[in-house]
C-alpha atoms as a printed R data frame, in Angstrom:
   type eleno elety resid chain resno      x       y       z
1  ATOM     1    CA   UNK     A     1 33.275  92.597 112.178
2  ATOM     2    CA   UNK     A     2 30.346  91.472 114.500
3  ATOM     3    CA   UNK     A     3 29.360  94.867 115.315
4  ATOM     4    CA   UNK     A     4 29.539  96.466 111.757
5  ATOM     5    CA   UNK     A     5 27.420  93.724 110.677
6  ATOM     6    CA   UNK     A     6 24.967  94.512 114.028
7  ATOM     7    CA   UNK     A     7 24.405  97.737 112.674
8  ATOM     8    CA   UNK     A     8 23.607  96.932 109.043
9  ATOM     9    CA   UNK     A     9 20.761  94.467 110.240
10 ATOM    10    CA   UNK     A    10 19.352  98.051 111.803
11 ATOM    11    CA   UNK     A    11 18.268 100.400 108.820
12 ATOM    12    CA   UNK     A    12 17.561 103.445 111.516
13 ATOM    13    CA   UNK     A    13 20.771 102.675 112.667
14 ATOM    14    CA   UNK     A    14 22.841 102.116 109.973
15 ATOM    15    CA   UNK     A    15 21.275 105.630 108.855
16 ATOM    16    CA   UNK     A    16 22.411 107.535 111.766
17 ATOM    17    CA   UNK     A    17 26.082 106.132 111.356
18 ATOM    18    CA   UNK     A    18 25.165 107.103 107.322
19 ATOM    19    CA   UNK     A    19 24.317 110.582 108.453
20 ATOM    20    CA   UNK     A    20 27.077 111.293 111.249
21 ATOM    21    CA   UNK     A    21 30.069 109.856 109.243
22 ATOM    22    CA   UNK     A    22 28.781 111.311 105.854
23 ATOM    23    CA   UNK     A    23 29.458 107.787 104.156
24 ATOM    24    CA   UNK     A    24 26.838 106.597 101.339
25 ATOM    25    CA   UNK     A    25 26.125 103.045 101.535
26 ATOM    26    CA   UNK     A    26 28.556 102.339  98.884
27 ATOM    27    CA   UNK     A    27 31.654 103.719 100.589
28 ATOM    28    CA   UNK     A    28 30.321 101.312 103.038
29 ATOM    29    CA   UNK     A    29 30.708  98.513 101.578
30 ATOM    30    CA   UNK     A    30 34.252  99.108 100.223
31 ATOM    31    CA   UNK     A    31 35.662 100.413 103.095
32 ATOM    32    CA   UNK     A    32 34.020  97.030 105.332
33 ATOM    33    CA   UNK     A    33 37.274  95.836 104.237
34 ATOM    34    CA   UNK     A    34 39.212  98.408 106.066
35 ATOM    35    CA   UNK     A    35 39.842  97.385 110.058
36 ATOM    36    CA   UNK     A    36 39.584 101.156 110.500
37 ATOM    37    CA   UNK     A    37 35.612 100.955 109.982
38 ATOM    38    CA   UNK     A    38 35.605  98.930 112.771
39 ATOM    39    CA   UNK     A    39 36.961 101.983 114.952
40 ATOM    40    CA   UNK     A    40 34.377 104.172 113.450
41 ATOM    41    CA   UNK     A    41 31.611 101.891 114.167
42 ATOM    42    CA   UNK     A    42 31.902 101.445 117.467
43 ATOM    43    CA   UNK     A    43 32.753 105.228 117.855
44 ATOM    44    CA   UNK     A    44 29.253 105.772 116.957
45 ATOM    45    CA   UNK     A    45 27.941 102.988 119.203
46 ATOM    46    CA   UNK     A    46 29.671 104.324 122.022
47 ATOM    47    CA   UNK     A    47 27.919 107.652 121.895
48 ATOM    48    CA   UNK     A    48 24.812 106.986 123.034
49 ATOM    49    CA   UNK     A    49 24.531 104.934 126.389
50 ATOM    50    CA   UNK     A    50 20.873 102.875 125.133
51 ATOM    51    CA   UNK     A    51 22.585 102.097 121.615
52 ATOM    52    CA   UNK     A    52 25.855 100.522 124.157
53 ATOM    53    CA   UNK     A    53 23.447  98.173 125.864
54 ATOM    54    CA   UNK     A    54 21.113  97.080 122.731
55 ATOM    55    CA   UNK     A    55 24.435  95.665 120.577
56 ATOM    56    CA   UNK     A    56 25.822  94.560 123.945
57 ATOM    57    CA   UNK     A    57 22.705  92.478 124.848
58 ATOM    58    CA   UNK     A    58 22.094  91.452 120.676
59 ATOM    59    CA   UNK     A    59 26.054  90.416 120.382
60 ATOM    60    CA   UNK     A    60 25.699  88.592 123.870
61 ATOM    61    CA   UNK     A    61 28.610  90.973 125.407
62 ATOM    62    CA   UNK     A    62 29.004  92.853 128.187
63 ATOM    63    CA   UNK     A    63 28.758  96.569 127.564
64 ATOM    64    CA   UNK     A    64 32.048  97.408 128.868
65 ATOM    65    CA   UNK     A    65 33.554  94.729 125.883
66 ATOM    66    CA   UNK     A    66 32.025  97.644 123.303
67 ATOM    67    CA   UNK     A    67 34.740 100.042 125.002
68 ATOM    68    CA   UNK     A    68 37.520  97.695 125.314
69 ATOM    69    CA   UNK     A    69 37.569  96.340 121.634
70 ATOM    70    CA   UNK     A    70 37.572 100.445 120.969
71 ATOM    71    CA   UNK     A    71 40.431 100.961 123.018
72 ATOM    72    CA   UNK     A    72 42.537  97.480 121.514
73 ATOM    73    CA   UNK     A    73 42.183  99.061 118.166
74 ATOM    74    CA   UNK     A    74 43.332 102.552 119.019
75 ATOM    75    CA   UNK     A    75 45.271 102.376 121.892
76 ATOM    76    CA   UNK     A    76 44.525 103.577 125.501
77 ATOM    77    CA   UNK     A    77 44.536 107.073 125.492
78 ATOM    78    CA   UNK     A    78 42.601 107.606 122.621
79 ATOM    79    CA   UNK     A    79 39.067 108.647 123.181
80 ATOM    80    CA   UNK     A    80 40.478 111.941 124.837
81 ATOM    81    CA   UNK     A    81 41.084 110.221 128.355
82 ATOM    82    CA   UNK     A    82 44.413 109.989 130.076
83 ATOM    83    CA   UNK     A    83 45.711 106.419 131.371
């Protein structure tokens, strides 16, 4: 949960993902237990191209990894693009 826990170290960023998922920080913190939160999070990353390359640089990934770790946990096909 690398990335979940990238984001919480980032107040303006954890608020955006606050304010776009409609989640207060304590439905955070019970679902962190859920692996779907994981999907969510880096659904969020992977909207905006300069928030891919910050948590790829800060995780020490390559940005492409962000996308691939979304597509092992939903399947390929998922993020509205055919295989």
């Amino acid at each position: 949960m690398g990335v979940l826990l990238y984001m919480v170290e980032r107040p303006e960023l954890l608020g955006g993902f606050l304010g776009a998922t409609g989640l207060q920080p304590q439905d955070l913190r019970q679902a962190a237990g859920n692996p779907d939160i994981a999907l969510h999070v880096l659904d969020y990353l992977l909207e905006d191209d300069q928030r891919v390359l910050e948590a790829a640089a800060d995780l020490q990934v390559v940005p492409g990894d962000l996308m691939q770790a979304r597509t092992a946990l939903a399947g390929p096909g998922s993020y509205g693009w055919e295989i």
